[in-house]
N, CA, C and O atoms as a Tripos MOL2 file, in Angstrom:
@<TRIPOS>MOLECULE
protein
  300   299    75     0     0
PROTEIN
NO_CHARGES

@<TRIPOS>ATOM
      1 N         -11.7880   11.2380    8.6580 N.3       1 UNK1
      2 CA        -12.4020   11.8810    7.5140 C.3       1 UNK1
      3 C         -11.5270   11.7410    6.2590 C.2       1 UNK1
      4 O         -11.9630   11.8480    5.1130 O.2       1 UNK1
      5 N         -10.2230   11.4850    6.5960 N.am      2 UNK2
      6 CA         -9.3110   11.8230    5.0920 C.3       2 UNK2
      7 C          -9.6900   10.3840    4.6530 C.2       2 UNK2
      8 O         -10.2310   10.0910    3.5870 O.2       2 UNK2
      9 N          -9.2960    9.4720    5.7120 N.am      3 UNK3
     10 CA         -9.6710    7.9390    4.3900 C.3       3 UNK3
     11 C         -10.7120    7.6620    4.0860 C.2       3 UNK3
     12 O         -10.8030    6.4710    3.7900 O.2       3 UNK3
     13 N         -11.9580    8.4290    3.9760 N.am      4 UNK4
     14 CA        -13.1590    8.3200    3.6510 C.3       4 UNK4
     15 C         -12.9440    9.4020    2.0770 C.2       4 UNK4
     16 O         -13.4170    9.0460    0.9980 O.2       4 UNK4
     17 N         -12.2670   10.5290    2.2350 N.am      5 UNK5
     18 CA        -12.1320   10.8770    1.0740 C.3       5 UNK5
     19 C         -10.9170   10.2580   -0.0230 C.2       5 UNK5
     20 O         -10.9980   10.2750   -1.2510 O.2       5 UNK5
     21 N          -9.9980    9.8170    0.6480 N.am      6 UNK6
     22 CA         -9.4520    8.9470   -0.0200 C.3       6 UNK6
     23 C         -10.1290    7.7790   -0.9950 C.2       6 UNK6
     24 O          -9.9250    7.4770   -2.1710 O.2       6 UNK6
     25 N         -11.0240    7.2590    0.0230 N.am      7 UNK7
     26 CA        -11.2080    5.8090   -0.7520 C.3       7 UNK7
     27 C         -12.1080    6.2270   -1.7350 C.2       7 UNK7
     28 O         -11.9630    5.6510   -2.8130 O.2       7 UNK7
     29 N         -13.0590    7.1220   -1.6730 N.am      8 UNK8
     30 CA        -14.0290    8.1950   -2.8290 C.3       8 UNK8
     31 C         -13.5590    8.5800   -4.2330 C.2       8 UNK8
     32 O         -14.0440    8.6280   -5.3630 O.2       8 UNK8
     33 N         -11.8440    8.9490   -3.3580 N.am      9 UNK9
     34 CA        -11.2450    8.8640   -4.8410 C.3       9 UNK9
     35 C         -10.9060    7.7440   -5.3850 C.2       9 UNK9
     36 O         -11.3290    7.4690   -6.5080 O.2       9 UNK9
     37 N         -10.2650    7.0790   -4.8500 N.am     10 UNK10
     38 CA         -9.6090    6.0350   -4.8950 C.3      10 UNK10
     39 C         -10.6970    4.9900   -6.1070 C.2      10 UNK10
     40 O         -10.3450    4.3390   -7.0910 O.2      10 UNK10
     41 N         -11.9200    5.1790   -5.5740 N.am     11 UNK11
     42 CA        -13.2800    4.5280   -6.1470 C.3      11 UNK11
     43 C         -13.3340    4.9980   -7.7200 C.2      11 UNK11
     44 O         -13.3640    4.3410   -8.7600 O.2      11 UNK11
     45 N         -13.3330    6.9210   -7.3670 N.am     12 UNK12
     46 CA        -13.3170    7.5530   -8.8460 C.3      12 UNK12
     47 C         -12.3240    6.9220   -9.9840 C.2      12 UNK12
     48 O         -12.6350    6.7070  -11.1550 O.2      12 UNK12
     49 N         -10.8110    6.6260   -9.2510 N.am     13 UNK13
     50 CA        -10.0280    6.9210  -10.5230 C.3      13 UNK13
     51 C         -10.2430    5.6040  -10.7840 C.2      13 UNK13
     52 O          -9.8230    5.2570  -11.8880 O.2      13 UNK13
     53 N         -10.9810    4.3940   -9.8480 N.am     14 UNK14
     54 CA        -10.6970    2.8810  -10.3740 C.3      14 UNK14
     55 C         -12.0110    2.9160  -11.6270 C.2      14 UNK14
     56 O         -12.0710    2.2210  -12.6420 O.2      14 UNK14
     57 N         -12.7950    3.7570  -11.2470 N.am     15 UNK15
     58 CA        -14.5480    3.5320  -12.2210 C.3      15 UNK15
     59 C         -13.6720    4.0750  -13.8970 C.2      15 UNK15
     60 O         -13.8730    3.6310  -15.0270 O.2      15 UNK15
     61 N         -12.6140    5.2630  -13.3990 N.am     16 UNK16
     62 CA        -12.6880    5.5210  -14.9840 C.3      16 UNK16
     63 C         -11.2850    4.6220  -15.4150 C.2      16 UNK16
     64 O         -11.3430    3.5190  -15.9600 O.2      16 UNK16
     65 N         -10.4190    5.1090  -15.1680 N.am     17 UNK17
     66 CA         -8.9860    4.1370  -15.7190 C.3      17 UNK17
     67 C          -8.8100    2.6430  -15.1550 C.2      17 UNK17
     68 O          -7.6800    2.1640  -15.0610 O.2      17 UNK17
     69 N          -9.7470    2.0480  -14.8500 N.am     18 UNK18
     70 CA         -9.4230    0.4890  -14.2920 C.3      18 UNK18
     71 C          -9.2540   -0.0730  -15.4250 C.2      18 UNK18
     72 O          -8.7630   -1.1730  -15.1700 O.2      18 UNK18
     73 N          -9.4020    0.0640  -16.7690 N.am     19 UNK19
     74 CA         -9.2040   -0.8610  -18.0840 C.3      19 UNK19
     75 C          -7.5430   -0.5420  -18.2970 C.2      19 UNK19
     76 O          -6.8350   -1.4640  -18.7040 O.2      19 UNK19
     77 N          -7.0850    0.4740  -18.0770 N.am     20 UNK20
     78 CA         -5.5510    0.8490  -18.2570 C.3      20 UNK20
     79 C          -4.9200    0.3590  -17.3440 C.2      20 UNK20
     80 O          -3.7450    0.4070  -17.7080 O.2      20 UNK20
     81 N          -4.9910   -0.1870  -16.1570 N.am     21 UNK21
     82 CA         -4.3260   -0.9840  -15.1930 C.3      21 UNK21
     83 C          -4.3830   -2.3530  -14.8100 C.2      21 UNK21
     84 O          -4.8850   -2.9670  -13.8690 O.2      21 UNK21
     85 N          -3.5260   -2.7310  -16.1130 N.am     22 UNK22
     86 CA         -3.3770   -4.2660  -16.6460 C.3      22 UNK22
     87 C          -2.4930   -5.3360  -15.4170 C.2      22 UNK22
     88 O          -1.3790   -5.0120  -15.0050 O.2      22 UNK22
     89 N          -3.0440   -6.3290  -15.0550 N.am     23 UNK23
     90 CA         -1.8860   -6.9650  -14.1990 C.3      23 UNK23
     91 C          -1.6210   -8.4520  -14.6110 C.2      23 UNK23
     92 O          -2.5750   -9.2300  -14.6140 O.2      23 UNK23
     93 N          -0.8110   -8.7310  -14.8370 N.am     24 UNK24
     94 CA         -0.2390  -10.2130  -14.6870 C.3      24 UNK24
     95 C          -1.3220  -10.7920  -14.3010 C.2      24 UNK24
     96 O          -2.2360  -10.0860  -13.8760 O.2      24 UNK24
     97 N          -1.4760  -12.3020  -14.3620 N.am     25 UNK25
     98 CA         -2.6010  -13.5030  -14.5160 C.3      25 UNK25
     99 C          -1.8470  -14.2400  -13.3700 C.2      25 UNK25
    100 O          -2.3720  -15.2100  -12.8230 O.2      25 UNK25
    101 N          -0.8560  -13.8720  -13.0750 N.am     26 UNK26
    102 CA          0.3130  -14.5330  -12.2820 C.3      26 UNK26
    103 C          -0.5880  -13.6570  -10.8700 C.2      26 UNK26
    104 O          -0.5130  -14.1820   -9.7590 O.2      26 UNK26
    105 N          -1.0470  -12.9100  -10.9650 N.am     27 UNK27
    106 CA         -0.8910  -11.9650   -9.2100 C.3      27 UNK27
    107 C          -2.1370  -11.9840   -8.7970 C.2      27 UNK27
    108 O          -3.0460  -11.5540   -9.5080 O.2      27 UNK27
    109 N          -2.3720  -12.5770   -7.3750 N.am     28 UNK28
    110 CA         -3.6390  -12.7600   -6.7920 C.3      28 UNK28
    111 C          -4.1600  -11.4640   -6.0370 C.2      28 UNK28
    112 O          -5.2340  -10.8780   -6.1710 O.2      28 UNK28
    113 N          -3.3060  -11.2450   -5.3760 N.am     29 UNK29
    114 CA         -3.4410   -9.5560   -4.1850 C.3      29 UNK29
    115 C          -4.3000   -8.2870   -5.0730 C.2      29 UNK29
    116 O          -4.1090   -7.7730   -6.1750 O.2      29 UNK29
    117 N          -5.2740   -8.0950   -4.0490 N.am     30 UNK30
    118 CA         -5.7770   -6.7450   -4.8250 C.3      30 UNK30
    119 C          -5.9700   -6.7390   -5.9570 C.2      30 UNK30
    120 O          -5.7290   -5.7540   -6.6550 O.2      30 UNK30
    121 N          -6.5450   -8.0480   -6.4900 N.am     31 UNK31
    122 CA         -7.6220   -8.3080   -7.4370 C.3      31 UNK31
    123 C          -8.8500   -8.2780   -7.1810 C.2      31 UNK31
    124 O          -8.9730   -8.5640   -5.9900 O.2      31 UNK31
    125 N         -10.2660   -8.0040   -7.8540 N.am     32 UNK32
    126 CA        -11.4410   -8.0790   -8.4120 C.3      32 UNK32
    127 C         -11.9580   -9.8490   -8.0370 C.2      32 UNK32
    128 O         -11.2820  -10.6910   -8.6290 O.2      32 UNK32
    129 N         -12.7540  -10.2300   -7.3850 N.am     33 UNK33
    130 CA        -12.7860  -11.6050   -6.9580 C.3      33 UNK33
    131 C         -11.6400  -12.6710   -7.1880 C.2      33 UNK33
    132 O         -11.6990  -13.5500   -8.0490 O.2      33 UNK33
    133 N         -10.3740  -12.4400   -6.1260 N.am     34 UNK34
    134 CA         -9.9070  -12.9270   -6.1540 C.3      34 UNK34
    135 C          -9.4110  -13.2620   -4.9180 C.2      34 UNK34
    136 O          -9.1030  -12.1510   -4.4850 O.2      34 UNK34
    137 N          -9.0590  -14.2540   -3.8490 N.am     35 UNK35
    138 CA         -8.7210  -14.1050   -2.4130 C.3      35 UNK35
    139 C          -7.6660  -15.1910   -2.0750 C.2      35 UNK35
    140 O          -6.8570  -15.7540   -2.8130 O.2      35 UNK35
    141 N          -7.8960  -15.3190   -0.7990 N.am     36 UNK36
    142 CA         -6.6250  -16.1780   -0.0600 C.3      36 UNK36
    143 C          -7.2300  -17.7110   -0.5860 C.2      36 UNK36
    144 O          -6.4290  -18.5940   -0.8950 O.2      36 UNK36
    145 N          -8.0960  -17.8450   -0.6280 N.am     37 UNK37
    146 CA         -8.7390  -19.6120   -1.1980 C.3      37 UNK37
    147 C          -8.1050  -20.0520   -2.0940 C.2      37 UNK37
    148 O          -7.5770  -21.1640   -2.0730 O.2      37 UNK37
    149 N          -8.0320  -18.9410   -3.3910 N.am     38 UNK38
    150 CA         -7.0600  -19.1640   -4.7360 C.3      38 UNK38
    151 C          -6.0390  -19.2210   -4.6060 C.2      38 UNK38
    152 O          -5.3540  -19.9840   -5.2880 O.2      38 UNK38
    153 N          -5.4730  -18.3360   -3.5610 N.am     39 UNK39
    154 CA         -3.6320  -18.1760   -3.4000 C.3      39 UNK39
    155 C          -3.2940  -19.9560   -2.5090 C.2      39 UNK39
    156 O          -2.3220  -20.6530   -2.7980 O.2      39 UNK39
    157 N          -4.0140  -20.2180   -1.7930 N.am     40 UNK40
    158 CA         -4.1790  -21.3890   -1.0450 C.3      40 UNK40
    159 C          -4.1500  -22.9400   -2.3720 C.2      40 UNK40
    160 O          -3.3340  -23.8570   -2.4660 O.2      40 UNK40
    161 N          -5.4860  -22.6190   -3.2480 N.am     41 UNK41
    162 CA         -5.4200  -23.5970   -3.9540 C.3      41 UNK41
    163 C          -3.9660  -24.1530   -4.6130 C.2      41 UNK41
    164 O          -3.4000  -25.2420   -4.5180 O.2      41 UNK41
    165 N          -3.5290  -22.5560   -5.5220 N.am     42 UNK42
    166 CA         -2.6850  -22.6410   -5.8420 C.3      42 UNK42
    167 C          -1.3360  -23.0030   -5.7080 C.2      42 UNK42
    168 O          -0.6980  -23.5600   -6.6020 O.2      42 UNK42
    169 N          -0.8110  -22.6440   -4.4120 N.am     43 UNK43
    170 CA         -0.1440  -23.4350   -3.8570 C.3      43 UNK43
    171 C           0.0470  -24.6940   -3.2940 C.2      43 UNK43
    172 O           1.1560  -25.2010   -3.1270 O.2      43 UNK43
    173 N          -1.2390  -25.3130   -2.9350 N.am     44 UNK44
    174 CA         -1.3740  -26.6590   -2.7420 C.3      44 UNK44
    175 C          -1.4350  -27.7270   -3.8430 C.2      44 UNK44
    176 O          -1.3560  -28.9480   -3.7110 O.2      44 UNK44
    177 N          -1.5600  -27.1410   -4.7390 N.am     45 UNK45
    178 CA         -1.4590  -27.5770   -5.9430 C.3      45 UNK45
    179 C           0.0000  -28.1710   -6.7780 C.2      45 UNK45
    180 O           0.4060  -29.2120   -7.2950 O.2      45 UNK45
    181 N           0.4480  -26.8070   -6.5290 N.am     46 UNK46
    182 CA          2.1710  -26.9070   -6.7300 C.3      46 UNK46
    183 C           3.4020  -28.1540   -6.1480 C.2      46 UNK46
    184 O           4.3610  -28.7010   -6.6940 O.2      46 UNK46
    185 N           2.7150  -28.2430   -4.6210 N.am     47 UNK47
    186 CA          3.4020  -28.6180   -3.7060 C.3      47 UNK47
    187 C           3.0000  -30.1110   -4.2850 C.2      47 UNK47
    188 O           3.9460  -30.7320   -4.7690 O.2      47 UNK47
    189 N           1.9010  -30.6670   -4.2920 N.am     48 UNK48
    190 CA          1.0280  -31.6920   -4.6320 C.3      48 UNK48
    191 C           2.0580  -31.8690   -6.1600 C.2      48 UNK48
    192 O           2.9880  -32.6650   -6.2960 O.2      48 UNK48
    193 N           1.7550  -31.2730   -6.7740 N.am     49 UNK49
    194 CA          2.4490  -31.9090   -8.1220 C.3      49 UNK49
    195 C           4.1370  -32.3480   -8.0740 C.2      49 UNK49
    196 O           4.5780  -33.2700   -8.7610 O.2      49 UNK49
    197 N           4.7880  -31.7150   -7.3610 N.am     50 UNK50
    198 CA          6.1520  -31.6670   -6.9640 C.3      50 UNK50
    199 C           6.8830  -32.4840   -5.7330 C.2      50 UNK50
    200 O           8.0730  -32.7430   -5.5520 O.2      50 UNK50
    201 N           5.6770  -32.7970   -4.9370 N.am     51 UNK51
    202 CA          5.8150  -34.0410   -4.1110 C.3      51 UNK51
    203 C           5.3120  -35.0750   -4.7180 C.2      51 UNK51
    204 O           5.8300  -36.1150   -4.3100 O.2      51 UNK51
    205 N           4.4390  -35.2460   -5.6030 N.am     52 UNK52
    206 CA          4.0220  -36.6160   -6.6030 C.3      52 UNK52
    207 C           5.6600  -37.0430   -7.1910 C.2      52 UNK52
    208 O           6.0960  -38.1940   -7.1910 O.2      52 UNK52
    209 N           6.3950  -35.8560   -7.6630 N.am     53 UNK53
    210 CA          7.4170  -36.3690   -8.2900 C.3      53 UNK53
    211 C           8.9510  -36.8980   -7.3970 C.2      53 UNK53
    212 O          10.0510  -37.1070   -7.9090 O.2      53 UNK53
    213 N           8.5800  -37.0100   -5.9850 N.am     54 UNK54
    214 CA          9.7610  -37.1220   -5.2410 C.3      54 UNK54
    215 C          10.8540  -35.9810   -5.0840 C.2      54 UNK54
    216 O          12.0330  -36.0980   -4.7490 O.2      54 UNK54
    217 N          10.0220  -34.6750   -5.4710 N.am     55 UNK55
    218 CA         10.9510  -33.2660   -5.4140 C.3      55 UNK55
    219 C          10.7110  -32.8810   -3.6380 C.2      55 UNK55
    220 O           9.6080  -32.9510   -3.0960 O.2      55 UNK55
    221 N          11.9150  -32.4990   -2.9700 N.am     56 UNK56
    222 CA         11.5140  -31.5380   -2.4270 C.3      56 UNK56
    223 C          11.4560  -30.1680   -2.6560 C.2      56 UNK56
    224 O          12.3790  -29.6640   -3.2960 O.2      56 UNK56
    225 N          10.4150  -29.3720   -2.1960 N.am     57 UNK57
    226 CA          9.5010  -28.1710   -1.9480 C.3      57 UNK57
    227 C           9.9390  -27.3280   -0.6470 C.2      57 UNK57
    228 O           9.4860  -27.7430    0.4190 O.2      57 UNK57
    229 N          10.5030  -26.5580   -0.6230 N.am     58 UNK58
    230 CA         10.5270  -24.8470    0.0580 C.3      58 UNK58
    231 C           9.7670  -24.0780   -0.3830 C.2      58 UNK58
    232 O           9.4030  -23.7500   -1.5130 O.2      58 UNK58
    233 N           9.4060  -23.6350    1.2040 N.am     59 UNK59
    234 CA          8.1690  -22.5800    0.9650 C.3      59 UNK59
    235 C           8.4430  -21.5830    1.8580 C.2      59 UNK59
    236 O           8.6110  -21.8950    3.0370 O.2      59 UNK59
    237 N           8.5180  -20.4550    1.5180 N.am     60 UNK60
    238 CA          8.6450  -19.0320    2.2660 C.3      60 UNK60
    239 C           7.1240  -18.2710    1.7080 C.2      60 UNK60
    240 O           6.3960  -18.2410    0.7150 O.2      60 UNK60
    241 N           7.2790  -17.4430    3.7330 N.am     61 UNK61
    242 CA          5.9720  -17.0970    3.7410 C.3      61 UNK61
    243 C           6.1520  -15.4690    4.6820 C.2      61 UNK61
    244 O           6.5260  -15.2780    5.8390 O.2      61 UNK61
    245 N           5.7110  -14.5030    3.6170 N.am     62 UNK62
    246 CA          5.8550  -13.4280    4.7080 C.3      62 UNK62
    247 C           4.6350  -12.6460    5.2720 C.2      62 UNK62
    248 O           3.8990  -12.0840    4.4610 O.2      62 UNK62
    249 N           4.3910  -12.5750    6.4750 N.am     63 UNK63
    250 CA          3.5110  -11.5530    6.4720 C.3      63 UNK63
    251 C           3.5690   -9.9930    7.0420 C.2      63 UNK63
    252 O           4.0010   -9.5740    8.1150 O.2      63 UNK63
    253 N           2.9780   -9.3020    5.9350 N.am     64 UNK64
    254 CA          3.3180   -8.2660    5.6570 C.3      64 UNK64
    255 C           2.4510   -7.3730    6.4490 C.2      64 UNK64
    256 O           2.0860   -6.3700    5.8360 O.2      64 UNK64
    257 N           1.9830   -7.5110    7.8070 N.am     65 UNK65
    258 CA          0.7740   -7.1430    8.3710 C.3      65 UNK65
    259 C           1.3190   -6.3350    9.2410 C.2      65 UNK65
    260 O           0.5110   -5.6710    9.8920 O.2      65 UNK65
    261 N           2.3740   -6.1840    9.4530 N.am     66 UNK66
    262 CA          3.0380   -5.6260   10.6710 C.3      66 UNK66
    263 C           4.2670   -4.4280    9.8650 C.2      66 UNK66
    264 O           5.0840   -3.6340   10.3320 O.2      66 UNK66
    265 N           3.9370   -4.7490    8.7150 N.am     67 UNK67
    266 CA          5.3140   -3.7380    7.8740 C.3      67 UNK67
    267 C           4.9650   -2.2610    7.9870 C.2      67 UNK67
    268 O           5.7910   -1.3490    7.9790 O.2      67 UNK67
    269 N           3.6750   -2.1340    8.0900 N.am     68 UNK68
    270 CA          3.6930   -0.5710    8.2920 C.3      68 UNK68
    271 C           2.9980    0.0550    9.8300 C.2      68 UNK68
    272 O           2.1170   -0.3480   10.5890 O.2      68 UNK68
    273 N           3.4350    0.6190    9.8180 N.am     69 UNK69
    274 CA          3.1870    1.7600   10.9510 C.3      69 UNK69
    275 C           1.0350    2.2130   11.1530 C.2      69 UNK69
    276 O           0.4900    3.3150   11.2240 O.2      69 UNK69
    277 N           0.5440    1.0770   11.1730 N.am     70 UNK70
    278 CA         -0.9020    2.2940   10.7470 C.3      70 UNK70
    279 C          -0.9950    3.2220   11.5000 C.2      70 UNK70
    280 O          -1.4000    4.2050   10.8790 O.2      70 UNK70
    281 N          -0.8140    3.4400   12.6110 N.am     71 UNK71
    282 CA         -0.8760    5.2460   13.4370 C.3      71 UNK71
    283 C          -0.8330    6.3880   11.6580 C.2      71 UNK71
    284 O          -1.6190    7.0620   10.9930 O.2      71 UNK71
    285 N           0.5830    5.9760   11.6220 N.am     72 UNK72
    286 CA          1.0890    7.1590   10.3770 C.3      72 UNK72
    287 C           0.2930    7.2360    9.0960 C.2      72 UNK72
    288 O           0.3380    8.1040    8.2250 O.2      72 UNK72
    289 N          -0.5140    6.0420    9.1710 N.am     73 UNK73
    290 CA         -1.3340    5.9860    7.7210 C.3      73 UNK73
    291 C          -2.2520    6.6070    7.8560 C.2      73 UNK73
    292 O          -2.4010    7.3530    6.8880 O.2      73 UNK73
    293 N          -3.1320    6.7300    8.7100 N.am     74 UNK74
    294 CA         -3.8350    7.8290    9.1740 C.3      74 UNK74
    295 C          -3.8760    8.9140    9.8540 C.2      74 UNK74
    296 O          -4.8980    9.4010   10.3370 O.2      74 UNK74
    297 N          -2.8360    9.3270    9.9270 N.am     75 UNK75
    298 CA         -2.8210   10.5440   10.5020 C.3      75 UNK75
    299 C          -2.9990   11.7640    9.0060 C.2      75 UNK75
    300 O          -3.0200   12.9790    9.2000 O.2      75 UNK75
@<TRIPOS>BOND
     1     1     2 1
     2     2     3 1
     3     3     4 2
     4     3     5 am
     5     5     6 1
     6     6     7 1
     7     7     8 2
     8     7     9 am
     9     9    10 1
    10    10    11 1
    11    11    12 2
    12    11    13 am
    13    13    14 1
    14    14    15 1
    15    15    16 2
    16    15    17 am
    17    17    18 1
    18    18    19 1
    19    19    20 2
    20    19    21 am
    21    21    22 1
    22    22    23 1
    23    23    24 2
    24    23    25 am
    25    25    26 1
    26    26    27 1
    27    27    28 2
    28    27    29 am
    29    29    30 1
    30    30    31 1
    31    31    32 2
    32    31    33 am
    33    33    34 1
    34    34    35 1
    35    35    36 2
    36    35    37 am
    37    37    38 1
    38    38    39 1
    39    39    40 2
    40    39    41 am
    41    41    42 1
    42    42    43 1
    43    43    44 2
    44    43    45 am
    45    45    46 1
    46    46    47 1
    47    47    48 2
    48    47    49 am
    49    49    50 1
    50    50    51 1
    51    51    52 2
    52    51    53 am
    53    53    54 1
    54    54    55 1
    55    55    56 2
    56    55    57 am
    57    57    58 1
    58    58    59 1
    59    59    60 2
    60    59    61 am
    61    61    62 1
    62    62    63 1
    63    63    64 2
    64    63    65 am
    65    65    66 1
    66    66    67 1
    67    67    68 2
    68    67    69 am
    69    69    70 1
    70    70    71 1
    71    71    72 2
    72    71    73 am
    73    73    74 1
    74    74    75 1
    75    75    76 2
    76    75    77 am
    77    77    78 1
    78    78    79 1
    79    79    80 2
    80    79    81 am
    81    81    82 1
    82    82    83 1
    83    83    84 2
    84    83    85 am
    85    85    86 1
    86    86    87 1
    87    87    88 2
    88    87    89 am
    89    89    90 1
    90    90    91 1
    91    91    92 2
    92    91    93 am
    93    93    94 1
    94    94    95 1
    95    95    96 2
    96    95    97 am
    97    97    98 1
    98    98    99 1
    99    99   100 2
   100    99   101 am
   101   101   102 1
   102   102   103 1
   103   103   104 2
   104   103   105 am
   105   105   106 1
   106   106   107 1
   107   107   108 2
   108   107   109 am
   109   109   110 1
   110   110   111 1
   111   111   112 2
   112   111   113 am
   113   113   114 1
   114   114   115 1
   115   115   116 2
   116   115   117 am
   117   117   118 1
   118   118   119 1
   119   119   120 2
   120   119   121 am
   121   121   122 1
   122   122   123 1
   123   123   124 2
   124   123   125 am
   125   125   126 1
   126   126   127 1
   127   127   128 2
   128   127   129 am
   129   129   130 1
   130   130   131 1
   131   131   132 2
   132   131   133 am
   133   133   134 1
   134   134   135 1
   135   135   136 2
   136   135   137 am
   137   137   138 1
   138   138   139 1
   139   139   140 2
   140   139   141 am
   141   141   142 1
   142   142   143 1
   143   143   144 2
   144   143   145 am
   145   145   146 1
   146   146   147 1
   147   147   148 2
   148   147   149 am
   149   149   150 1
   150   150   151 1
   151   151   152 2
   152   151   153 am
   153   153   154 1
   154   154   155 1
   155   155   156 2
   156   155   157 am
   157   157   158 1
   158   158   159 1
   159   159   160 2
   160   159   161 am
   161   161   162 1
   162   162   163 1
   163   163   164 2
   164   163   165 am
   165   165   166 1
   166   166   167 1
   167   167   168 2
   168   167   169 am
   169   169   170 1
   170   170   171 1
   171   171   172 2
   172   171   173 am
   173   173   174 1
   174   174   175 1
   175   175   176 2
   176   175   177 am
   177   177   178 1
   178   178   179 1
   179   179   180 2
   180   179   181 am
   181   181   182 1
   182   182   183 1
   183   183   184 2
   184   183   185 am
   185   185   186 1
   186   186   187 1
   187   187   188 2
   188   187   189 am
   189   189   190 1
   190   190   191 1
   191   191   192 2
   192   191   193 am
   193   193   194 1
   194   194   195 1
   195   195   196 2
   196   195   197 am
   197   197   198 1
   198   198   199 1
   199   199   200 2
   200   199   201 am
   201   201   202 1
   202   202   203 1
   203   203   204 2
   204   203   205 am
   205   205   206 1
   206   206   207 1
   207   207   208 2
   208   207   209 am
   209   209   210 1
   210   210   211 1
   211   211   212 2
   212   211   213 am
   213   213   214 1
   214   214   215 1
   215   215   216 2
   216   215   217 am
   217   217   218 1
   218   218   219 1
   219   219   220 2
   220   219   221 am
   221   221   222 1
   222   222   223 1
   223   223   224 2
   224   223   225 am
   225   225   226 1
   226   226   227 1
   227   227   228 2
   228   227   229 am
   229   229   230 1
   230   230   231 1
   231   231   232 2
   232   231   233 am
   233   233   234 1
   234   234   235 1
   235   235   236 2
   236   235   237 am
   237   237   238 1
   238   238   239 1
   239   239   240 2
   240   239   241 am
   241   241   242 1
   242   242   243 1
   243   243   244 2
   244   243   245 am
   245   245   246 1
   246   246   247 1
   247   247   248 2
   248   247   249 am
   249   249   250 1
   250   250   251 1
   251   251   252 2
   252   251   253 am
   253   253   254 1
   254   254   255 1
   255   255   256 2
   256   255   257 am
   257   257   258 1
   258   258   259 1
   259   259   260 2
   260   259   261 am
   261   261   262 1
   262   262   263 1
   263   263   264 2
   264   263   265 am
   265   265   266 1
   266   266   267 1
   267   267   268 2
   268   267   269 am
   269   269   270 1
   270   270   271 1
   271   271   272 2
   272   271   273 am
   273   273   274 1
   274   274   275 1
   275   275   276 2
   276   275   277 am
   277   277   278 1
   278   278   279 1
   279   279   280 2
   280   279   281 am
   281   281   282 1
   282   282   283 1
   283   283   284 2
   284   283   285 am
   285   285   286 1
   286   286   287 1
   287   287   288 2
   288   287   289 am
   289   289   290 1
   290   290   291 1
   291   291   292 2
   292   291   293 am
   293   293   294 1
   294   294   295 1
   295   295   296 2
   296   295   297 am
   297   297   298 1
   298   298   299 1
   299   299   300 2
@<TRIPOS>SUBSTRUCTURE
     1 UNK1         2 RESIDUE 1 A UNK
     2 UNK2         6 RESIDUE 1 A UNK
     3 UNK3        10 RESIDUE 1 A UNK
     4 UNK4        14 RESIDUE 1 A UNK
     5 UNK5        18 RESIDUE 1 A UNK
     6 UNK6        22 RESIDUE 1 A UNK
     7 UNK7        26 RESIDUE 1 A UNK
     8 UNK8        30 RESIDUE 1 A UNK
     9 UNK9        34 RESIDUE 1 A UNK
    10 UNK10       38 RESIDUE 1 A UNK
    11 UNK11       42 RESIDUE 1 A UNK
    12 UNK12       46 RESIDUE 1 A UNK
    13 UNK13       50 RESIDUE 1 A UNK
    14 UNK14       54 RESIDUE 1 A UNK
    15 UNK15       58 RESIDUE 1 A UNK
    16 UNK16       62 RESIDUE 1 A UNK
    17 UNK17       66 RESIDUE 1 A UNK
    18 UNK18       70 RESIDUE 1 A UNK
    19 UNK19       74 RESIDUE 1 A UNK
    20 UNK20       78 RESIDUE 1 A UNK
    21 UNK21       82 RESIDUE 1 A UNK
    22 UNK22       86 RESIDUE 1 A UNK
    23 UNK23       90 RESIDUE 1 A UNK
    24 UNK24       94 RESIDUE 1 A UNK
    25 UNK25       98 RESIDUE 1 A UNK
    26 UNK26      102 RESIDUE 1 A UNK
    27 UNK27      106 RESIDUE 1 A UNK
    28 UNK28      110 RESIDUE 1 A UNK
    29 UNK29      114 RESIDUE 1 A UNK
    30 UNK30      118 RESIDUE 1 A UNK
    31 UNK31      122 RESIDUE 1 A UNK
    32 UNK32      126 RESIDUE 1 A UNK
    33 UNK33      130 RESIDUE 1 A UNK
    34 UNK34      134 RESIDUE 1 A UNK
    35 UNK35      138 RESIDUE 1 A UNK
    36 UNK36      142 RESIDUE 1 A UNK
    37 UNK37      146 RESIDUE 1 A UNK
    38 UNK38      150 RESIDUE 1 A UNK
    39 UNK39      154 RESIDUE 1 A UNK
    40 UNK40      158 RESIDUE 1 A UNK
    41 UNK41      162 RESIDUE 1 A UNK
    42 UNK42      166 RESIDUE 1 A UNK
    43 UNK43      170 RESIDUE 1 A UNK
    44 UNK44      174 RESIDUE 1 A UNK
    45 UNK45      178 RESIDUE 1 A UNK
    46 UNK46      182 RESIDUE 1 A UNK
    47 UNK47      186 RESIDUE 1 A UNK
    48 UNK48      190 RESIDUE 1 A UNK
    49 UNK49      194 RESIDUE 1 A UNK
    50 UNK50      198 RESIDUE 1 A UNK
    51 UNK51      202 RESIDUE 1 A UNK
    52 UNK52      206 RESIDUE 1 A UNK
    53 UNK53      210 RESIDUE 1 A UNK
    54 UNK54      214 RESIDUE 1 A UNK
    55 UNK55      218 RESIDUE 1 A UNK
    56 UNK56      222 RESIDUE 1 A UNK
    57 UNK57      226 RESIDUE 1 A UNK
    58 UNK58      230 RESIDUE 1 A UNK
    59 UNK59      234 RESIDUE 1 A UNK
    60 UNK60      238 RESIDUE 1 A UNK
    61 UNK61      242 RESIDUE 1 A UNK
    62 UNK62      246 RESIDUE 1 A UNK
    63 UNK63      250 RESIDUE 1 A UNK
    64 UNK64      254 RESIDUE 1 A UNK
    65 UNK65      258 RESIDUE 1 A UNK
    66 UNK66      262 RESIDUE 1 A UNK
    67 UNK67      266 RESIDUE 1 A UNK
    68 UNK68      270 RESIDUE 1 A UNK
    69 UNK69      274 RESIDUE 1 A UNK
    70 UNK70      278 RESIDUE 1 A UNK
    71 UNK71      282 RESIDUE 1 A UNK
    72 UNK72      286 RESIDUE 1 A UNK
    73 UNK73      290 RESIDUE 1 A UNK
    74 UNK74      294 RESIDUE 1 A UNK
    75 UNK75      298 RESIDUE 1 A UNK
């Protein structure tokens, strides 16, 4: 029941102050149509331009799926 009222709010405060919560053009996550396809393009893109030039490319990758506890998030 709480993350159902959570996200209610969560909904409220995005309908009125979402124009005041400006983000970088740089950040894909927890954007408004924005997903893993773009974060994907984008990086393939990078790699592609930087291997055209005989650079090598490092890539670190974390996933963050396991960082929290969900039991505790809902409780």
């Amino acid at each position: 029941m709480r993350t159902h009222i959570s996200k209610i709010f969560e909904m409220c405060i995005l309908d009125l102050y979402s124009h005041h919560f400006v983000t970088s053009d740089l950040q894909f996550g927890f954007k408004k149509g924005l997903g893993c396809s773009h974060v994907l393009y984008t990086v393939r893109s990078i790699v592609q331009y930087y291997t055209a030039g005989n650079s090598t490319v490092n890539l670190c990758a974390l996933d963050m799926a396991k960082a929290f506890n969900k039991d505790m998030l809902c409780s």
